[in-house]
PAMARBA-71786 format. One record per residue: z, x, y of N, C-alpha, C in turn. Coordinates in pm, whole numbers, padded with zeros to 5 digits, always signed. Example, Ala and Ser with C-alpha at 12.3 -4.5 7.8 and 13.67 -1.06 7.14 Angstrom:
2
+00780+01319-00569+00780+01230-00450+00780+01320-00330+00708+01285-00225+00714+01367-00106+00787+01290+00003
! end
This chain:
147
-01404+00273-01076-01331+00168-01141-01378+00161-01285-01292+00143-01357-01312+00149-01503-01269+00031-01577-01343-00064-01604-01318-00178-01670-01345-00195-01819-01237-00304-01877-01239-00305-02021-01352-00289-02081-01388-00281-02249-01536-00299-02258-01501-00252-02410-01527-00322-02534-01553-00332-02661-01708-00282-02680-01780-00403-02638-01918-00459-02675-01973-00439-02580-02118-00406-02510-02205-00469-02430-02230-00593-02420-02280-00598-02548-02364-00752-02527-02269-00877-02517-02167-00845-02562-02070-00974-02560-01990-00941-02424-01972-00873-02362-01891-00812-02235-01960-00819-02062-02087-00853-02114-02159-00890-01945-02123-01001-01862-02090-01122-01936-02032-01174-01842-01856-01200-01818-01816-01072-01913-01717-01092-01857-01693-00945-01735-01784-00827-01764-01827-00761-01629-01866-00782-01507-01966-00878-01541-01975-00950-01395-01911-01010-01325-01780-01082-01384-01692-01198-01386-01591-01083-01243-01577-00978-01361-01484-00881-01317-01543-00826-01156-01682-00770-01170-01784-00723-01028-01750-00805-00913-01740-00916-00955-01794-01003-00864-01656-01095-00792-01523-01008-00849-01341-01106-00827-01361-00969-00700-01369-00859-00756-01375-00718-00663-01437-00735-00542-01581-00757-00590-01658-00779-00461-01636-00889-00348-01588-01026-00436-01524-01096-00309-01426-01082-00220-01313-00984-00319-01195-00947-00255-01231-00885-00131-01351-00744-00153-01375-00637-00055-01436-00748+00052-01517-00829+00019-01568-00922+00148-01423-01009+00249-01379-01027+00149-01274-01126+00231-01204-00995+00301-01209-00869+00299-01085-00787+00362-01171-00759+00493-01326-00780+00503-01338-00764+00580-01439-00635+00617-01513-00566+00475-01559-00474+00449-01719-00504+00449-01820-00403+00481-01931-00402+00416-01996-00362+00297-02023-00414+00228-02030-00363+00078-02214-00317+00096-02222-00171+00080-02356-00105+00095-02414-00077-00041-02350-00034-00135-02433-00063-00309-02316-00094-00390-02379-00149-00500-02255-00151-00641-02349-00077-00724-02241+00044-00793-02394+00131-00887-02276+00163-00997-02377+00097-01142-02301+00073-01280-02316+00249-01328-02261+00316-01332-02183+00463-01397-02235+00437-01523-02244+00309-01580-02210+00311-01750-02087+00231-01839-02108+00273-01969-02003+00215-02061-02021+00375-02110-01861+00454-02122-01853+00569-02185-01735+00532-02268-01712+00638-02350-01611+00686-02374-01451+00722-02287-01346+00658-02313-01289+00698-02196-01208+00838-02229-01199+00916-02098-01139+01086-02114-01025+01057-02201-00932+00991-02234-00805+00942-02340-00822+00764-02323-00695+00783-02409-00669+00631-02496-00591+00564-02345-00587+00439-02272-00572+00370-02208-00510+00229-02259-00363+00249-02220-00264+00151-02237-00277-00002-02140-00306-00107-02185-00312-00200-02064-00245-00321-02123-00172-00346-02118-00106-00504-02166-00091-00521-02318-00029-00395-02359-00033-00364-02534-00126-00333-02581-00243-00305-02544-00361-00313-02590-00463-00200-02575-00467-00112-02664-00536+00011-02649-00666+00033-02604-00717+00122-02524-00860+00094-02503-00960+00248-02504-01033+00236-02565-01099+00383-02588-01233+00417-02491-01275+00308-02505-01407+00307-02445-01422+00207-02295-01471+00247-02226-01485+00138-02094-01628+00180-01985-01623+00043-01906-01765+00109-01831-01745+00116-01671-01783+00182-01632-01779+00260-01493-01820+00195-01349-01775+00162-01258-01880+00084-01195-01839+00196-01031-01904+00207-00943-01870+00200-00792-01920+00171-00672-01829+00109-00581-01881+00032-00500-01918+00140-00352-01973+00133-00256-01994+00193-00142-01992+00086-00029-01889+00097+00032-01848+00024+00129-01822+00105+00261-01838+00020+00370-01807+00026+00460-01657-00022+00551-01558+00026+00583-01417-00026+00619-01356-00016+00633-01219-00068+00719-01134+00018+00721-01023+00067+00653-00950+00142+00665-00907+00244+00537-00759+00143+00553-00701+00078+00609-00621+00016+00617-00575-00156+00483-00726-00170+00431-00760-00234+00327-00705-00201+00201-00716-00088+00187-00689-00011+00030-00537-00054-00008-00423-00088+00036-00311-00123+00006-00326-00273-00063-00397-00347-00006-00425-00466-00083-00514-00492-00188-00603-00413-00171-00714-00407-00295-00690-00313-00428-00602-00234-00417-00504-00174-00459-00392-00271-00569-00360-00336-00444-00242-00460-00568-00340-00561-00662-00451-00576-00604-00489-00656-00621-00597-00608-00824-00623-00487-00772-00684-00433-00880-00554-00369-01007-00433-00325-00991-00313-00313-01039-00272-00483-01133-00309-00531-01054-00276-00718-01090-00394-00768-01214-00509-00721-01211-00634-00778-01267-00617-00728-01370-00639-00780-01528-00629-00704-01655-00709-00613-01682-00879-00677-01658-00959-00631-01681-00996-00484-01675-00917-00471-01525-00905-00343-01495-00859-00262-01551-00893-00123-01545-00761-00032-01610-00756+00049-01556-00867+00125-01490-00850+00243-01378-00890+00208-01251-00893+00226-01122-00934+00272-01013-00909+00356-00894-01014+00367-00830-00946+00524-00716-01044+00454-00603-01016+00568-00509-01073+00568-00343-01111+00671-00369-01252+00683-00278-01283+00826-00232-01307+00818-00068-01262+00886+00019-01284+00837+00170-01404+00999+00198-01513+00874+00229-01644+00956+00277-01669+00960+00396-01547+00916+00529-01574+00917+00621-01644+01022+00727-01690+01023+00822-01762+01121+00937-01718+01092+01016-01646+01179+01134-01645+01130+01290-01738+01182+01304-01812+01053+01405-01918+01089+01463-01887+01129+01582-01984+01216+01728-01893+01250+01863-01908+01097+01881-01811+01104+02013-01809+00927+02080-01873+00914+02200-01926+01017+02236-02001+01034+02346-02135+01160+02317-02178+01133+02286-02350+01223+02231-02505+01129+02282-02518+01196+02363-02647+01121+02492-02757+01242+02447-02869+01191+02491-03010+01258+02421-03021+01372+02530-02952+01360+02657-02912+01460+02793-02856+01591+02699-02743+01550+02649-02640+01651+02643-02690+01720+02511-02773+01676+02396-02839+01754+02265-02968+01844+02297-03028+01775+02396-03140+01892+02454-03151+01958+02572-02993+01998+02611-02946+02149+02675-02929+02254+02590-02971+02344+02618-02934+02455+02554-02820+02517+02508-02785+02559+02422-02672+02591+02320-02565+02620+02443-02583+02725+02494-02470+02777+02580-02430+02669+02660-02486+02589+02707-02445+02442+02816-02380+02373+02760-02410+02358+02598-02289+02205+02539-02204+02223+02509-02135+02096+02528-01958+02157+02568-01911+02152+02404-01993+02118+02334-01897+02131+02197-01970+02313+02161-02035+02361+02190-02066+02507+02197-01956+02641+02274-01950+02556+02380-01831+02620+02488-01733+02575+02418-01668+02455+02293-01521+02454+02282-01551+02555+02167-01616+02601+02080-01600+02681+01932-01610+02801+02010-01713+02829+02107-01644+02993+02149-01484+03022+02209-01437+02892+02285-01287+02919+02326-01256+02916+02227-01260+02849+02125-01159+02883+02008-01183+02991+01918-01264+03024+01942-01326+03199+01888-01274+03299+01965-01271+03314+02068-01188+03386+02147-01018+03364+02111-00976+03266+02125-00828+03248+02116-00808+03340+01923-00854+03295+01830-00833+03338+01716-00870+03437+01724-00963+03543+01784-00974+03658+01811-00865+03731+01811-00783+03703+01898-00715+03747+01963-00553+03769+01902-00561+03666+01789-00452+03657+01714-00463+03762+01555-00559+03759+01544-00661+03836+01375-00611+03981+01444-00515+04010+01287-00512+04172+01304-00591+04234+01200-00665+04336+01252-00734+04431+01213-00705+04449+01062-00808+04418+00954-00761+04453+00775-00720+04544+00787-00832+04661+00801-00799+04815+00771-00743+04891+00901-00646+04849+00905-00542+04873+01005-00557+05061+01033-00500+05112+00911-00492+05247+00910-00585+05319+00947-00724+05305+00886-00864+05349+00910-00836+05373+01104-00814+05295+01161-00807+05308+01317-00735+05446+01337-00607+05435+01263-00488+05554+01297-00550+05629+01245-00578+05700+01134-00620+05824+01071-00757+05825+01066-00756+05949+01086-00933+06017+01052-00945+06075+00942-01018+06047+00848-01078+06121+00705-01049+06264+00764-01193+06283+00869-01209+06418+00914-01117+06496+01014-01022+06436+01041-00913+06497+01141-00802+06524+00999-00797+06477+00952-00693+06526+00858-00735+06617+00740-00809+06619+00703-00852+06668+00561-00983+06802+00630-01027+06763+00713-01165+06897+00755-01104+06985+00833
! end
């Protein structure tokens, strides 16, 4: 997120002002908010149009949350709506984790776990589909043809 920014020193509380409309929003949607980490005041990559008003320079902020991805449509309008603002994005850092992983089933041996047995079936099946690069090399012999 990239918020307005002239000055430092005259602009902190209206940064915080700004941190802290965001951060309630993400609470009220229902999110866990795990850090807010300030990027900076840079230069911005081009000139940034916002309500007539040109902007060159701005400072960086991002949040790390926890939530569901179903949120972003509203926080979205909601950051589109705010002046202050002028840029923001999503990045989705999600992991499936397995939904069933027991301390049984991690200290069997490779060949026993079934997520081991599903990548060899599917190693086999794509096997089976993969044609040969050097196709020709099979058909012709260097030494059958040329010796």
């Amino acid at each position: 997120m990239a918020t307005t920014s002239t000055d430092d020193e005259n602009n902190k509380p209206e940064l915080s002002a700004v941190l802290k409309r965001v951060g309630i929003l993400l609470l009220d949607k229902g999110v866990v908010l795990q850090k807010i980490q300030n990027v900076g005041t840079t230069d911005l990559p081009y000139r940034i149009r916002k309500e007539g008003v040109y902007y060159k320079q701005g400072s960086y902020f991002a949040y790390g949350f926890t939530g569901s991805p179903k949120i972003f449509a509203d926080v979205e309008d909601a950051c589109v709506r705010d002046p202050d603002i002028l840029k923001y994005g999503f990045v989705e850092t999600y992991q499936k984790f397995p939904e069933s992983c027991t301390l049984e089933e991690e200290l069997r041996p490779p060949a026993f776990r079934k997520s081991v047995l599903k990548l060899l079936e599917d190693g086999k099946k794509r096997k089976d589909r993969a044609r040969p690069f050097y196709r020709h090399i099979k058909e012709y012999n260097y030494f059958d043809v040329y010796m």
